[in-house]
mmCIF file of the N, C-alpha and C atoms, coordinates in Angstrom:
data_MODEL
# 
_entry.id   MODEL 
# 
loop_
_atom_site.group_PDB 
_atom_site.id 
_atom_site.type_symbol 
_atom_site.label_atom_id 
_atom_site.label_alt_id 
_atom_site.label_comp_id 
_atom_site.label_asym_id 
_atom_site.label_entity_id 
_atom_site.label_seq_id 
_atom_site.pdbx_PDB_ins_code 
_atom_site.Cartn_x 
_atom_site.Cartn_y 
_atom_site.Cartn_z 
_atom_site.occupancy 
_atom_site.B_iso_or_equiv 
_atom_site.pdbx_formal_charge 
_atom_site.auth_seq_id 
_atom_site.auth_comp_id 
_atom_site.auth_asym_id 
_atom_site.auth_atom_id 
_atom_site.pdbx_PDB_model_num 
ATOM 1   N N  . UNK A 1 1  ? 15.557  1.001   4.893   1.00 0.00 ? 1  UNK A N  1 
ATOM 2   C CA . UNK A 1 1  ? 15.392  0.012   5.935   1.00 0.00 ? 1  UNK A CA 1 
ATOM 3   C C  . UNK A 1 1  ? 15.029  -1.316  5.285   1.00 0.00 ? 1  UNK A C  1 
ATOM 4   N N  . UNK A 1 2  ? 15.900  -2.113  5.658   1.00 0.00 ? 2  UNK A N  1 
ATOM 5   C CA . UNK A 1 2  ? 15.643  -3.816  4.703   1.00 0.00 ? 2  UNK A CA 1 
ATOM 6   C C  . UNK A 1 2  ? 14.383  -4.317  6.013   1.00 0.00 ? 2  UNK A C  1 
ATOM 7   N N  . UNK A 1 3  ? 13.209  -4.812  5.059   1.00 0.00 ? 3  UNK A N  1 
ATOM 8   C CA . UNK A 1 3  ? 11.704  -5.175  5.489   1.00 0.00 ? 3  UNK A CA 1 
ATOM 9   C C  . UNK A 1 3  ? 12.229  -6.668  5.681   1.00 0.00 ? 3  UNK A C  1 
ATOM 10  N N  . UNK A 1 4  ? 11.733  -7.443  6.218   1.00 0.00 ? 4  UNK A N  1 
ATOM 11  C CA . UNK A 1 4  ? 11.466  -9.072  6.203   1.00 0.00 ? 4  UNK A CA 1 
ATOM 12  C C  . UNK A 1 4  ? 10.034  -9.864  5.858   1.00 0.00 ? 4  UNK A C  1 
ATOM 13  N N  . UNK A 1 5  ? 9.413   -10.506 4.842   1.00 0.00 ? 5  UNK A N  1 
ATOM 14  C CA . UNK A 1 5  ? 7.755   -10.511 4.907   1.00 0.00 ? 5  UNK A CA 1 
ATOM 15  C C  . UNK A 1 5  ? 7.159   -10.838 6.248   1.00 0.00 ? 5  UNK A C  1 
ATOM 16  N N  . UNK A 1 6  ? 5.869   -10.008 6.242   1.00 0.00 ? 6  UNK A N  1 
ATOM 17  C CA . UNK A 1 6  ? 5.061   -10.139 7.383   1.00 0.00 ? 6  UNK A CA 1 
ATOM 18  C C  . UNK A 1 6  ? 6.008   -8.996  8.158   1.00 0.00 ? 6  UNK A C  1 
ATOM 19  N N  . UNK A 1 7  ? 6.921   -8.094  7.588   1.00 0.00 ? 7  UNK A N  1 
ATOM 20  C CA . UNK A 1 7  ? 7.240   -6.796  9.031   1.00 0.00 ? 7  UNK A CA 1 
ATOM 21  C C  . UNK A 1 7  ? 6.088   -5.970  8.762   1.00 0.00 ? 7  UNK A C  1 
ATOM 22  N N  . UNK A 1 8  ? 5.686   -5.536  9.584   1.00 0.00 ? 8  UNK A N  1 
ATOM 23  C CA . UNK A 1 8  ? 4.456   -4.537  9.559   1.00 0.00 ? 8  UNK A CA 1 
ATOM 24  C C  . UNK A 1 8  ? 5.078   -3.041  10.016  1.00 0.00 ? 8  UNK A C  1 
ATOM 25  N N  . UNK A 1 9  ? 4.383   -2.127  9.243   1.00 0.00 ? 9  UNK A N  1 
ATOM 26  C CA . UNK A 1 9  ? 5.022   -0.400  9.646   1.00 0.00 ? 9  UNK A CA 1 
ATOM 27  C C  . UNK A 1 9  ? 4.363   0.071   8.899   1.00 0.00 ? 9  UNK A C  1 
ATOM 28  N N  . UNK A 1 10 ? 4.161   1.516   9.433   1.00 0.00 ? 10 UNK A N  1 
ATOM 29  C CA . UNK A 1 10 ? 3.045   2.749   8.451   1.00 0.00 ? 10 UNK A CA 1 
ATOM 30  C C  . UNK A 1 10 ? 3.659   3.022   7.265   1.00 0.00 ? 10 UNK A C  1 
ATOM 31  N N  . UNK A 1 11 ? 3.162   4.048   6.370   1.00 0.00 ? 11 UNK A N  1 
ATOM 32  C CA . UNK A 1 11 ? 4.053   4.083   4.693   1.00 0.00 ? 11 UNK A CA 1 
ATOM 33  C C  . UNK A 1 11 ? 4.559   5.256   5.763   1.00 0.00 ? 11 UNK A C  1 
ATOM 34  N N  . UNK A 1 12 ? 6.010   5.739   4.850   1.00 0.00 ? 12 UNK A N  1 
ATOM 35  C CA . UNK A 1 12 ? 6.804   6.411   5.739   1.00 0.00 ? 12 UNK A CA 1 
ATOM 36  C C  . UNK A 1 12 ? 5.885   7.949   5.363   1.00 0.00 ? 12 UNK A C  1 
ATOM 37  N N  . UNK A 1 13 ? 5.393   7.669   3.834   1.00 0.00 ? 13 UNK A N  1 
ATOM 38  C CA . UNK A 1 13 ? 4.811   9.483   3.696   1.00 0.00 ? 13 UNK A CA 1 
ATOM 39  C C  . UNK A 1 13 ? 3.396   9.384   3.943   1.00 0.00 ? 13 UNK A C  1 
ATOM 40  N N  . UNK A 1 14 ? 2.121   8.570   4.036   1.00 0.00 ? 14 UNK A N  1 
ATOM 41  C CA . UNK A 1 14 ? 0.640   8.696   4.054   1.00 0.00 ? 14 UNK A CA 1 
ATOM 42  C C  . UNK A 1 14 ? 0.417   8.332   5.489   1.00 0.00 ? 14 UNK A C  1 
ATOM 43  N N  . UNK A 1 15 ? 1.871   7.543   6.313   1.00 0.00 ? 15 UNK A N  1 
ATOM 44  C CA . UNK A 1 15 ? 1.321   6.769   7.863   1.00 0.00 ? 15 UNK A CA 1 
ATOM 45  C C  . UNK A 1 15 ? -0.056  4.958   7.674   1.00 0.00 ? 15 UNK A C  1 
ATOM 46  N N  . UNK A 1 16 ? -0.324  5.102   6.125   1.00 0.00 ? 16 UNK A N  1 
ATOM 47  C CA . UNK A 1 16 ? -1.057  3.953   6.484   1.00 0.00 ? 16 UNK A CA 1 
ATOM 48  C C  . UNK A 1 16 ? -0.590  2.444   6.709   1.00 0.00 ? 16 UNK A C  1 
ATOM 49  N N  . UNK A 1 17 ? -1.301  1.923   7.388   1.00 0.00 ? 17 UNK A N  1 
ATOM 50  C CA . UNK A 1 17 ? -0.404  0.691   7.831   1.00 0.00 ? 17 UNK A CA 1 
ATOM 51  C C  . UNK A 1 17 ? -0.224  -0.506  7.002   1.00 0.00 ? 17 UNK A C  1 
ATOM 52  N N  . UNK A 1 18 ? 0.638   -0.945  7.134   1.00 0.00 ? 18 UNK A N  1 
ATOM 53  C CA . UNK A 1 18 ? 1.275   -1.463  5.703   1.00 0.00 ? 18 UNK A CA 1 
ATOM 54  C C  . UNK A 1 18 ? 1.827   -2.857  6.463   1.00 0.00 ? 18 UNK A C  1 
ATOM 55  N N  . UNK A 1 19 ? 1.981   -4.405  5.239   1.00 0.00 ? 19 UNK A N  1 
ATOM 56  C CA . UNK A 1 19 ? 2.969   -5.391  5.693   1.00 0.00 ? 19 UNK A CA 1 
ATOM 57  C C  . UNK A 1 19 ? 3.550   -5.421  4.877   1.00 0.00 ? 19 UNK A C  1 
ATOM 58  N N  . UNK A 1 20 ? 4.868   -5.809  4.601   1.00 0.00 ? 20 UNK A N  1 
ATOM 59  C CA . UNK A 1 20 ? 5.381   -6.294  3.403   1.00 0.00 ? 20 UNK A CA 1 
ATOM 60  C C  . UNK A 1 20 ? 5.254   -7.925  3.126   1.00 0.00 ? 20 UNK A C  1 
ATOM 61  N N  . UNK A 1 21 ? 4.847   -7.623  1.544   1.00 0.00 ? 21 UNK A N  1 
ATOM 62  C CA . UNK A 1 21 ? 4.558   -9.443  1.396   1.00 0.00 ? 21 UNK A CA 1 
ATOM 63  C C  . UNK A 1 21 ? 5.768   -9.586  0.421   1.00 0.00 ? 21 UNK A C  1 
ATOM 64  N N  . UNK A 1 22 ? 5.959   -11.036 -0.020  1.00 0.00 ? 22 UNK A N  1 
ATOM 65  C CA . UNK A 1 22 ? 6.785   -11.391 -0.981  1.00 0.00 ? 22 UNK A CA 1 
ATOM 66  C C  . UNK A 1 22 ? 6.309   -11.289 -2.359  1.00 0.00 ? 22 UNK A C  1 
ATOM 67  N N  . UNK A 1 23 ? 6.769   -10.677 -3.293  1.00 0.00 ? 23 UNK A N  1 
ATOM 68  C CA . UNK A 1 23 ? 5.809   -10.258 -4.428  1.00 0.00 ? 23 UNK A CA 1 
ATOM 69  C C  . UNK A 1 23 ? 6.415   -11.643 -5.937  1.00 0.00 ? 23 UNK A C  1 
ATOM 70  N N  . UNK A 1 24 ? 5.972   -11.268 -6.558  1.00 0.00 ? 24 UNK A N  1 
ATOM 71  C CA . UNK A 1 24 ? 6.408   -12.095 -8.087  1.00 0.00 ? 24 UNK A CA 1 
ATOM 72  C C  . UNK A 1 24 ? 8.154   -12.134 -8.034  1.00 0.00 ? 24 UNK A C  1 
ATOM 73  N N  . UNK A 1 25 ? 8.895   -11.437 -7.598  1.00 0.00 ? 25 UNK A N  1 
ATOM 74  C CA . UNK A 1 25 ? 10.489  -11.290 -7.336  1.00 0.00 ? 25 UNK A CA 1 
ATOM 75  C C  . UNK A 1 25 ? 11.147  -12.320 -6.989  1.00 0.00 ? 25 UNK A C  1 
ATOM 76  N N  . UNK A 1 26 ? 10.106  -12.848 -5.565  1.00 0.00 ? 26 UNK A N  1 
ATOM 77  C CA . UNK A 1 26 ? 10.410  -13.719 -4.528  1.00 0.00 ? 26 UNK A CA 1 
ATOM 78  C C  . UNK A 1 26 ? 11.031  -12.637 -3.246  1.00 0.00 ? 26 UNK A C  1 
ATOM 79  N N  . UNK A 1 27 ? 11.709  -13.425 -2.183  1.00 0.00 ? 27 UNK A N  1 
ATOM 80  C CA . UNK A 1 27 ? 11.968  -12.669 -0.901  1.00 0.00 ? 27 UNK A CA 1 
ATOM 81  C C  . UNK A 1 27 ? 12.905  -11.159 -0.933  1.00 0.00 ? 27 UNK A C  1 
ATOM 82  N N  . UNK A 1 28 ? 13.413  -11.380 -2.164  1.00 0.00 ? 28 UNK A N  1 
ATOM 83  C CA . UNK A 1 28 ? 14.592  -9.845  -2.221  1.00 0.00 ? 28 UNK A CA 1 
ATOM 84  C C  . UNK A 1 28 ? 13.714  -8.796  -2.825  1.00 0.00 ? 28 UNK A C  1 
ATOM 85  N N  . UNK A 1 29 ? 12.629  -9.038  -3.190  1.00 0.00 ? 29 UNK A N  1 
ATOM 86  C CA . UNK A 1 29 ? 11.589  -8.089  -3.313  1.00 0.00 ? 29 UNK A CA 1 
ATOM 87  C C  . UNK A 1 29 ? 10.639  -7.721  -2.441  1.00 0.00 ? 29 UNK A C  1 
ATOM 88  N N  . UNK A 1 30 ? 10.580  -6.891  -1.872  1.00 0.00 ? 30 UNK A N  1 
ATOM 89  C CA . UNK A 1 30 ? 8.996   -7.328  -0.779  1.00 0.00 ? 30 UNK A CA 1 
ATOM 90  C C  . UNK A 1 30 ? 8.215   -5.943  -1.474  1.00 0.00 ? 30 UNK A C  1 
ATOM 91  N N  . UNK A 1 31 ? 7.050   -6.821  -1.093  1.00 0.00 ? 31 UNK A N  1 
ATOM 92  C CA . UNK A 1 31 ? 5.838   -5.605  -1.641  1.00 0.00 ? 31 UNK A CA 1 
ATOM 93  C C  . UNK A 1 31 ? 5.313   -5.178  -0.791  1.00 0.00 ? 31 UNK A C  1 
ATOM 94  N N  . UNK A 1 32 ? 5.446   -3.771  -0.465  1.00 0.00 ? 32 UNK A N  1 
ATOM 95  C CA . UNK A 1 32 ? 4.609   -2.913  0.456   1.00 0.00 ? 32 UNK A CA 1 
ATOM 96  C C  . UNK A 1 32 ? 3.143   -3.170  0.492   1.00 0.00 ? 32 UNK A C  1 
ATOM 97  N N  . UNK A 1 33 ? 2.401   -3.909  1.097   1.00 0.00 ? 33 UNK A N  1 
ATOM 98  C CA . UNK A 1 33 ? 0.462   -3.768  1.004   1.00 0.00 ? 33 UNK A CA 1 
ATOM 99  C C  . UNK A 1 33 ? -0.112  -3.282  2.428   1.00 0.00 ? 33 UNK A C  1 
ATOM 100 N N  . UNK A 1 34 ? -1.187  -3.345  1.585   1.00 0.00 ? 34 UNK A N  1 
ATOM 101 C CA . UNK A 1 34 ? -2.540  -2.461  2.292   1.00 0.00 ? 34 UNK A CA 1 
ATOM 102 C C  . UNK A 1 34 ? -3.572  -3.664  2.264   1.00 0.00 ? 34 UNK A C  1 
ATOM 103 N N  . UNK A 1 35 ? -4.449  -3.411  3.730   1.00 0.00 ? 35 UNK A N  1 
ATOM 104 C CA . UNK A 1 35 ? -5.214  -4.672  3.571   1.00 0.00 ? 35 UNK A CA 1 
ATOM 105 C C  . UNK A 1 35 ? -6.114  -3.768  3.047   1.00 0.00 ? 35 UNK A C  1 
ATOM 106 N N  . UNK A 1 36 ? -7.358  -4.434  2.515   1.00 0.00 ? 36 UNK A N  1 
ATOM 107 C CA . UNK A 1 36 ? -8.757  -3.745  1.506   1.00 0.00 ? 36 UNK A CA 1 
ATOM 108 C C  . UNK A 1 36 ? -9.505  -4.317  2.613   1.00 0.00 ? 36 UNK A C  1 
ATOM 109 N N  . UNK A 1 37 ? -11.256 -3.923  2.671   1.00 0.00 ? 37 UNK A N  1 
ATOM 110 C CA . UNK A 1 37 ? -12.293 -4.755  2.636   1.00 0.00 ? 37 UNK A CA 1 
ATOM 111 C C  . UNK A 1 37 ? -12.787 -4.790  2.239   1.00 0.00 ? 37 UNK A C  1 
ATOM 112 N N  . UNK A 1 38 ? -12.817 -4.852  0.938   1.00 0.00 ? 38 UNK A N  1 
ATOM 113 C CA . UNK A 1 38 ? -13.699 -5.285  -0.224  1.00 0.00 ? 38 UNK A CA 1 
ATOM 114 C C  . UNK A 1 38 ? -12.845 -4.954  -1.831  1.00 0.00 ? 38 UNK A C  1 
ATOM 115 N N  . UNK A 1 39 ? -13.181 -6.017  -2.595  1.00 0.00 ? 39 UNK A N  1 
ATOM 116 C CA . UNK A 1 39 ? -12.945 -6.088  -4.146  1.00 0.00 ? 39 UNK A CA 1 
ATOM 117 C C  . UNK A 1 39 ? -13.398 -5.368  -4.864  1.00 0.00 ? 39 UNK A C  1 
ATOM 118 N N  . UNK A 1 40 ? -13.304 -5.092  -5.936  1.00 0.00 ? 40 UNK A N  1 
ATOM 119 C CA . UNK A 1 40 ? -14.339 -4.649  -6.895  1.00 0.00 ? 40 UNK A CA 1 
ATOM 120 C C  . UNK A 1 40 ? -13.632 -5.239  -8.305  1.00 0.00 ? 40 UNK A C  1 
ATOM 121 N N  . UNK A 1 41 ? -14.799 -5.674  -9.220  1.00 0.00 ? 41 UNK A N  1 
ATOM 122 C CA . UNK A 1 41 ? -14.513 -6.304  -10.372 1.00 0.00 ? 41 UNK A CA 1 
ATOM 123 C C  . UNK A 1 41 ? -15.111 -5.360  -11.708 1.00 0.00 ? 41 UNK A C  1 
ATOM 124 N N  . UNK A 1 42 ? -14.165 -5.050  -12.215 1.00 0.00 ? 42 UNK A N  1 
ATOM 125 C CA . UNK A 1 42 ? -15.047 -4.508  -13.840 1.00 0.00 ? 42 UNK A CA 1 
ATOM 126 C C  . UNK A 1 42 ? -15.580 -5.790  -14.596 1.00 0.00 ? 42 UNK A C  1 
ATOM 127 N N  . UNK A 1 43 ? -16.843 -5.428  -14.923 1.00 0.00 ? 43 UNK A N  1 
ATOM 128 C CA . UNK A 1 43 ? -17.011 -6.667  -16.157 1.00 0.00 ? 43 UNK A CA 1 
ATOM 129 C C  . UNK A 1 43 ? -17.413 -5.456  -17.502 1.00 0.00 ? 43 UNK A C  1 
ATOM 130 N N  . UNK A 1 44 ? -17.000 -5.556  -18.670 1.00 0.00 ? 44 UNK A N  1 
ATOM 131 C CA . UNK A 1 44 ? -17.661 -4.160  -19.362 1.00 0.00 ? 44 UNK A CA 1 
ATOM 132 C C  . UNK A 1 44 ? -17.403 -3.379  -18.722 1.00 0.00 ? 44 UNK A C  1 
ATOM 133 N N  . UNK A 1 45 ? -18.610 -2.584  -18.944 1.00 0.00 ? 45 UNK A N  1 
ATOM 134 C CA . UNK A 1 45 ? -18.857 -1.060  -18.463 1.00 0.00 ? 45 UNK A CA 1 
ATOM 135 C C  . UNK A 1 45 ? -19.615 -1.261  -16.747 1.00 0.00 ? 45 UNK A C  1 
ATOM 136 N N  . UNK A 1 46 ? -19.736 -2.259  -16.571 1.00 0.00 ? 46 UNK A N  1 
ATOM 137 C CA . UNK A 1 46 ? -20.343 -2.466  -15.268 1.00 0.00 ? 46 UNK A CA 1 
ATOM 138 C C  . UNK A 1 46 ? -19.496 -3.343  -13.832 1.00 0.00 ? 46 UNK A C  1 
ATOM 139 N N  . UNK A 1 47 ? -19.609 -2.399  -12.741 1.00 0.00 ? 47 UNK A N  1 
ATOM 140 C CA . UNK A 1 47 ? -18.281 -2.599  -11.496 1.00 0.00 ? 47 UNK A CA 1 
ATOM 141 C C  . UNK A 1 47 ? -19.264 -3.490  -10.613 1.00 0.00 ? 47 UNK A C  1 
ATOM 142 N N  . UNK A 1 48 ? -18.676 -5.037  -10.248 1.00 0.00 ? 48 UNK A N  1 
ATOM 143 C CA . UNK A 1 48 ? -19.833 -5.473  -9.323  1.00 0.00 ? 48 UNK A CA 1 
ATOM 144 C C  . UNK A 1 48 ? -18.408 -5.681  -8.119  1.00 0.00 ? 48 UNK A C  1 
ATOM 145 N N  . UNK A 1 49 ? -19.351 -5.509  -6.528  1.00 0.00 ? 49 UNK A N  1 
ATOM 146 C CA . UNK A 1 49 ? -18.383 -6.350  -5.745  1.00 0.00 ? 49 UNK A CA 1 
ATOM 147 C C  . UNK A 1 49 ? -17.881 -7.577  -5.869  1.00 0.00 ? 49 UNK A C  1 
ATOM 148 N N  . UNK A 1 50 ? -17.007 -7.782  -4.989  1.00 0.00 ? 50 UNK A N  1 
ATOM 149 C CA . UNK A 1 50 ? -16.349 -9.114  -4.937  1.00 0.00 ? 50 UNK A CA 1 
ATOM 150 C C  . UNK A 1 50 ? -16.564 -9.676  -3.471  1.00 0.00 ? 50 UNK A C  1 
ATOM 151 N N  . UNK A 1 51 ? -17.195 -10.052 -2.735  1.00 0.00 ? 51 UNK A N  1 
ATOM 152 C CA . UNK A 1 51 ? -16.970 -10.777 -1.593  1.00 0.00 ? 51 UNK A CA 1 
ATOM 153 C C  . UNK A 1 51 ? -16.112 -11.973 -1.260  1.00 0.00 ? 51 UNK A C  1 
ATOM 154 N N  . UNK A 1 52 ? -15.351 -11.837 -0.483  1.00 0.00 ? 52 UNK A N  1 
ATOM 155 C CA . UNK A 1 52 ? -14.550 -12.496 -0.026  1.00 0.00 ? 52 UNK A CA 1 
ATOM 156 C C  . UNK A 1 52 ? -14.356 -12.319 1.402   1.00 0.00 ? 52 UNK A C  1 
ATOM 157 N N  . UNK A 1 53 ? -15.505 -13.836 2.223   1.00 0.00 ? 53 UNK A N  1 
ATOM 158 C CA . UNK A 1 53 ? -15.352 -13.506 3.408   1.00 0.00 ? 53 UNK A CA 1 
ATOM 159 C C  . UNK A 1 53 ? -14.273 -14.904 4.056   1.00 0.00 ? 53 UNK A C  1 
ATOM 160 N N  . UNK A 1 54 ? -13.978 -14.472 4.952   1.00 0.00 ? 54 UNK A N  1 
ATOM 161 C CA . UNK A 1 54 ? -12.891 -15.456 5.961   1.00 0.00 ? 54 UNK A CA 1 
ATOM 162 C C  . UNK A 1 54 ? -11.327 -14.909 4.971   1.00 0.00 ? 54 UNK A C  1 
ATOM 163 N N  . UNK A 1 55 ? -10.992 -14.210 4.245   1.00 0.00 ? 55 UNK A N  1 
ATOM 164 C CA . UNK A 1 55 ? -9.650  -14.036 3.683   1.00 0.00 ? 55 UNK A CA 1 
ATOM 165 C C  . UNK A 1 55 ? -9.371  -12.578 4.151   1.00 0.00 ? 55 UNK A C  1 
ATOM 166 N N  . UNK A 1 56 ? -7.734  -12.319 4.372   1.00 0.00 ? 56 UNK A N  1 
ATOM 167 C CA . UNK A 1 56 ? -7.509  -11.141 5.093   1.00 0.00 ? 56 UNK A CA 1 
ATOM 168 C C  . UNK A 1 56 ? -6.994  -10.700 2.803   1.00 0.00 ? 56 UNK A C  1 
ATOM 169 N N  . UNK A 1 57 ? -7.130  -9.519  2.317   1.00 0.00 ? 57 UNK A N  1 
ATOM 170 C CA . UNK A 1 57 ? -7.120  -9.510  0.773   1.00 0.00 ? 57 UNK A CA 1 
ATOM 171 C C  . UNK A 1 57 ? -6.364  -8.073  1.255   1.00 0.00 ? 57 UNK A C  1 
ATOM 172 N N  . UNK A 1 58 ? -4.751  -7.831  0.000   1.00 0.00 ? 58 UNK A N  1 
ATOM 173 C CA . UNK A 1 58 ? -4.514  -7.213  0.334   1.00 0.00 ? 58 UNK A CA 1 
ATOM 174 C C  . UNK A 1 58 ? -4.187  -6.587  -0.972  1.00 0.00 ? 58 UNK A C  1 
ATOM 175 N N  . UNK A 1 59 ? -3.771  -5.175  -1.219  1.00 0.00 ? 59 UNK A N  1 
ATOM 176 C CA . UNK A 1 59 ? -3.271  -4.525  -2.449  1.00 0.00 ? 59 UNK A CA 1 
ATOM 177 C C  . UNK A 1 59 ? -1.982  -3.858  -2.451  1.00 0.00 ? 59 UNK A C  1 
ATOM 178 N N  . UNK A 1 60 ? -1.320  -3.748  -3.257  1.00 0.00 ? 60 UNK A N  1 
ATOM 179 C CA . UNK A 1 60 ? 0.154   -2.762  -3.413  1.00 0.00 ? 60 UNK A CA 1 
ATOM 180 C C  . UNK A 1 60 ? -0.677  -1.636  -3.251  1.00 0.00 ? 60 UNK A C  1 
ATOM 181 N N  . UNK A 1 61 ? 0.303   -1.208  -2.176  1.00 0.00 ? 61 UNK A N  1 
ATOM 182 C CA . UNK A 1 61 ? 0.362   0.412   -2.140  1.00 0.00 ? 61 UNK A CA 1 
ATOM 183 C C  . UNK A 1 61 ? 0.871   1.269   -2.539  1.00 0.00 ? 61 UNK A C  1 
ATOM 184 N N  . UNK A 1 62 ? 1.466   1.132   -3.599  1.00 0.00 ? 62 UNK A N  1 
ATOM 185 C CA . UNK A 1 62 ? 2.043   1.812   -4.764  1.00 0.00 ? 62 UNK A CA 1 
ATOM 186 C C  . UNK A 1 62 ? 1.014   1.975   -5.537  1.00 0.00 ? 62 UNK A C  1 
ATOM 187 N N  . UNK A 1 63 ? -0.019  1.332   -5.391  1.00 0.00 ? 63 UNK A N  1 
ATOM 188 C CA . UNK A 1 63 ? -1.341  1.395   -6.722  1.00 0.00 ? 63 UNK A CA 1 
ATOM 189 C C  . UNK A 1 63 ? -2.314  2.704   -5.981  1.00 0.00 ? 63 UNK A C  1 
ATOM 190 N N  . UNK A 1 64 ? -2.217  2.955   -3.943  1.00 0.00 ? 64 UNK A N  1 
ATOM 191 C CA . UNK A 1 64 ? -3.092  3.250   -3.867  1.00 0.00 ? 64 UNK A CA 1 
ATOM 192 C C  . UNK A 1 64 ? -2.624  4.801   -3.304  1.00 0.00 ? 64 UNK A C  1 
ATOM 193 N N  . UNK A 1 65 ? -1.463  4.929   -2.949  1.00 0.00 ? 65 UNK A N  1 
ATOM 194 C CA . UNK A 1 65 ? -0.857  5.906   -2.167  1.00 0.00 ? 65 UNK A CA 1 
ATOM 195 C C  . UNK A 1 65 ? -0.771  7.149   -2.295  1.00 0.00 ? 65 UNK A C  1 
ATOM 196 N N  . UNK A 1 66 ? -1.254  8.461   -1.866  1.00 0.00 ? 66 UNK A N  1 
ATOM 197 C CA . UNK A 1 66 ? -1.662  10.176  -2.471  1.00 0.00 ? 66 UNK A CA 1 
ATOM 198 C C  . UNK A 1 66 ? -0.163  10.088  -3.133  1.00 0.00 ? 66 UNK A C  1 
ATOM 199 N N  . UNK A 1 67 ? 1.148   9.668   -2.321  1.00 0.00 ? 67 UNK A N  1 
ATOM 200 C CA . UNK A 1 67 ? 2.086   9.968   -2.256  1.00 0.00 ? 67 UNK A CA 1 
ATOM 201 C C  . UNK A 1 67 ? 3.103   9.250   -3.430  1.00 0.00 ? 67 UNK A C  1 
ATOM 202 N N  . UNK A 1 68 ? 2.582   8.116   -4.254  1.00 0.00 ? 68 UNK A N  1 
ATOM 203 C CA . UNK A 1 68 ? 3.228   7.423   -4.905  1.00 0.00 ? 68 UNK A CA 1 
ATOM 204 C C  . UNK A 1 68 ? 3.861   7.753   -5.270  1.00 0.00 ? 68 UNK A C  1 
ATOM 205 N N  . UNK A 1 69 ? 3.837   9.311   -6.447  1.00 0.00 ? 69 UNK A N  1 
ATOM 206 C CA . UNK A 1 69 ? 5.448   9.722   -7.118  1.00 0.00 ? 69 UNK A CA 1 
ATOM 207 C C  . UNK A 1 69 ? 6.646   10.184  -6.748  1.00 0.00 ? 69 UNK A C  1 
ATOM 208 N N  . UNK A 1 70 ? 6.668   10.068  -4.985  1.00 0.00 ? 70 UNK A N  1 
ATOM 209 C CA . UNK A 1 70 ? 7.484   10.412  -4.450  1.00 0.00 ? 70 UNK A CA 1 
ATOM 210 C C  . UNK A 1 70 ? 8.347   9.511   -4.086  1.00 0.00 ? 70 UNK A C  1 
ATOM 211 N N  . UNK A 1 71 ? 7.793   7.811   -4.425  1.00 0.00 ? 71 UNK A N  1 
ATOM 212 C CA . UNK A 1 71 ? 8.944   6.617   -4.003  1.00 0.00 ? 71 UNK A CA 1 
ATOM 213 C C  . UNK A 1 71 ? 9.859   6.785   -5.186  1.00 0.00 ? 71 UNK A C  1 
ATOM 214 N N  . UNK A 1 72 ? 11.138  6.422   -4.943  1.00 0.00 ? 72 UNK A N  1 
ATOM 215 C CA . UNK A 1 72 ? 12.388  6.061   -5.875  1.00 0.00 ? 72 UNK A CA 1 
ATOM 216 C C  . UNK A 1 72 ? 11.289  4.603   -6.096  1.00 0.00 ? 72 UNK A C  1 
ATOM 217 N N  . UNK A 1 73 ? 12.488  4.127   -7.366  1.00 0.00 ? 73 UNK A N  1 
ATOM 218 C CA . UNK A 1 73 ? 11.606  2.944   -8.344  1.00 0.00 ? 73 UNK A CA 1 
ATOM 219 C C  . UNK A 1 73 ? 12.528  1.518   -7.636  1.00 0.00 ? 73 UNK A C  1 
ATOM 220 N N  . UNK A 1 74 ? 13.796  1.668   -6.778  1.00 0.00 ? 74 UNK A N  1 
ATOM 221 C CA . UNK A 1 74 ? 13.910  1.451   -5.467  1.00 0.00 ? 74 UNK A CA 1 
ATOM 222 C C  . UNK A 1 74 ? 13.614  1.010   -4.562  1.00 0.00 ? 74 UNK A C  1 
ATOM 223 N N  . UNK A 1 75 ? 12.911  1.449   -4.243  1.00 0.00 ? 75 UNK A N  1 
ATOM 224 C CA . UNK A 1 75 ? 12.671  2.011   -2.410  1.00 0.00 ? 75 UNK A CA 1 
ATOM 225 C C  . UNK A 1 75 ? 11.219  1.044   -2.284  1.00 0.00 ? 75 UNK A C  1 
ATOM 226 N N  . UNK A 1 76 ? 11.118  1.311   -0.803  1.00 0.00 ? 76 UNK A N  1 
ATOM 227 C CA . UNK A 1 76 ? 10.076  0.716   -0.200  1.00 0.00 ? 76 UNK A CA 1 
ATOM 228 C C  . UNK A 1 76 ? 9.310   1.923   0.360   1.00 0.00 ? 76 UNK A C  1 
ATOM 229 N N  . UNK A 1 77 ? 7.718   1.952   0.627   1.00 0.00 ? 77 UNK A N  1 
ATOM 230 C CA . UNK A 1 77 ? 6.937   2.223   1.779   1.00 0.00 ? 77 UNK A CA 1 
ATOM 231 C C  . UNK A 1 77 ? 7.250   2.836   2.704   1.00 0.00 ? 77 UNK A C  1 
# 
């Protein structure tokens, strides 16, 4: 299914809800994300939060998905 950025839909295998953004590619790429609420930063050996309030912050869901090895290298969400 060809996405447009900002189409919103669940991942087809976990159901979580997902937008596609425009990634490093530009528009013939779209990146499946997940919104977060909250960051986390390694510094060293030590993980501090990240706050970031008033921003909607989102991650590839390819980074976060039970289901990841099941996308073609392909495919979308």
């Amino acid at each position: 299914m060809a996405e447009s950025p900002g189409t919103e839909r669940p991942c087809s295998r976990c159901k979580m809800k997902l937008v596609f953004l425009e990634g490093k590619s530009g528009p013939e790429r779209l990146m499946p994300a997940q919104k977060v609420r909250s960051l986390y930063v390694r510094v060293g050996d030590r993980v501090y939060p990240l706050k970031v309030e008033g921003l909607e912050v989102f991650v590839n869901h390819y980074e976060t998905c039970p289901h990841a090895s099941e996308f073609s290298s392909g495919g979308q969400g």
